[in-house]
Residue, then its C-alpha position, 0 to 999 in steps of 0.5 A: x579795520x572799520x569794526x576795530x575803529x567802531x569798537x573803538x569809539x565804543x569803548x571810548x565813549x564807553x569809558x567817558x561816560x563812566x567817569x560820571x556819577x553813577x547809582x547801582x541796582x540789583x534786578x531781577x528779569x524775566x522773559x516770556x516769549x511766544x513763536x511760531x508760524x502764522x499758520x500751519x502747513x504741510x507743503x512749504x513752510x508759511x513765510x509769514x510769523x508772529x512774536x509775542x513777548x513780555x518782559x518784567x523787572x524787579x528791583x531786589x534792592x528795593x523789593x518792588x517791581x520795576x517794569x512790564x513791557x508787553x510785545x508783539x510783531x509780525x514777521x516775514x522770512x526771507x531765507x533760513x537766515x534772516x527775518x523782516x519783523x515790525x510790531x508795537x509794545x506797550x511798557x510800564x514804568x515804575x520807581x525806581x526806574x522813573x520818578x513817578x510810574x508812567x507808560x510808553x508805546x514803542x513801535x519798532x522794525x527789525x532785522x534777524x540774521x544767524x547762521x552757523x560755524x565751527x560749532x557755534x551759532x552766530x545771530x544778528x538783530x538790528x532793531x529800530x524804535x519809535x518811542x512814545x513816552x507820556x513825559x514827552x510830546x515828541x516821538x523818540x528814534x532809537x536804534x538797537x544792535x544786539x550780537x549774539x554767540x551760543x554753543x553747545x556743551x560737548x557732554x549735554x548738547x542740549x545744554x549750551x553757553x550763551x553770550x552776547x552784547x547789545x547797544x542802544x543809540x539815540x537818534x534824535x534829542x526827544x524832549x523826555x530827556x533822552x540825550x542824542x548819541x548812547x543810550x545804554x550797553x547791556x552784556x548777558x553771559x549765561x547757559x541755555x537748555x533745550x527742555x523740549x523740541x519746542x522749549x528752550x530756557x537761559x539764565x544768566x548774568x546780565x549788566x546794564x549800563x545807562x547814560x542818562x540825562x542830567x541824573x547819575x548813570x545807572x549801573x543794574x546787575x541783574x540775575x535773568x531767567x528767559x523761556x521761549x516757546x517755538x511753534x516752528 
């Protein structure tokens, strides 16, 4: 009953903000992700691991590169199921995702969960984040609820179909412009294919919704290509 109710609140508040005014982008985006343990062992596995990845953006409607982000944490396994990670990441910002171009130092810690059933593979990230714009004096709090579900293809296991949604709440009212209460939704819906025991590729649609302060929303609807390498 509480998921039901949270899911309606969502979607309500989903449908108010877009009655607002909106602009609507075309992107391209692209992921970079590197995994593995921290270090290498032959008896038990090494609990402790590290990520590195960097997202970029590009707007097609206007030919220009949007966004560089360049991340990178530290993470500890608690069972074959969930993970404590914690890092920073530095993103760049550029028209027409900001006015004039600008950086942000975020900090985040962040929880993983998967697991499996009838076929499918369930997975969970809870992510919180400090954010530390140039246009700002005070530190922003967001916090972040991606679900994911993926299966594979009964005639190609190694191709599988992906779906999954993330929200992105606003904690506090920081002084950049950032309002207290939803931020943005993101849906990706897409293919994934494992290339090699360590490689694995998706792509995919993905649409983002933004409400913003004082601007029309923003609508992007991005075609999005990731490849993540995992060192075990």
């Amino acid at each position: 009953m509480n998921v039901v109710r949270s899911a309606t609140a969502v979607a309500l508040l989903l449908t108010a903000v877009s009655s607002r005014a909106v602009t609507t982008e075309r992107n391209f985006w692209t992921q970079l992700t590197l995994t593995g343990p921290l270090a290498a062992s032959t008896a038990a596995p090494c609990p402790w691991r590290y990520t590195f990845d960097t997202p970029h953006r590009w707007s097609v409607d206007t030919d220009e590169y949007a966004q560089g982000t360049w991340r990178a944490g530290l993470g500890y396994v608690l069972s074959p199921k969930c993970t404590l990670w914690a890092g920073g990441s530095v993103v760049r910002n550029f028209p027409p995702y900001a006015r004039v171009p600008y950086s942000e130092t975020r900090w985040f810690q962040q929880l993983s969960w998967s697991d499996q059933a009838n076929g499918c593979t369930f997975a969970y990230r809870l992510r919180l984040e400090q954010r530390h714009p140039e246009t700002g004096s005070r530190m922003g709090l967001r916090l972040r609820h991606q679900f994911r579900v993926s299966h594979p293809l009964p005639a190609t296991p190694r191709v599988s179909w992906i779906l999954w949604d993330e929200v992105f709440h606003h904690l506090n009212h920081p002084d950049y412009g950032a309002g207290r209460g939803l931020d943005q939704n993101r849906v990706f819906a897409g293919v994934g294919w494992n290339s090699s025991e360590i490689i694995r590729q998706e792509l995919g649609y993905l649409h983002q919704w933004s409400n913003r302060v004082g601007r029309p929303n923003r609508e992007i609807h991005a075609l999005s290509y990731g490849v993540t390498l995992n060192f075990r």
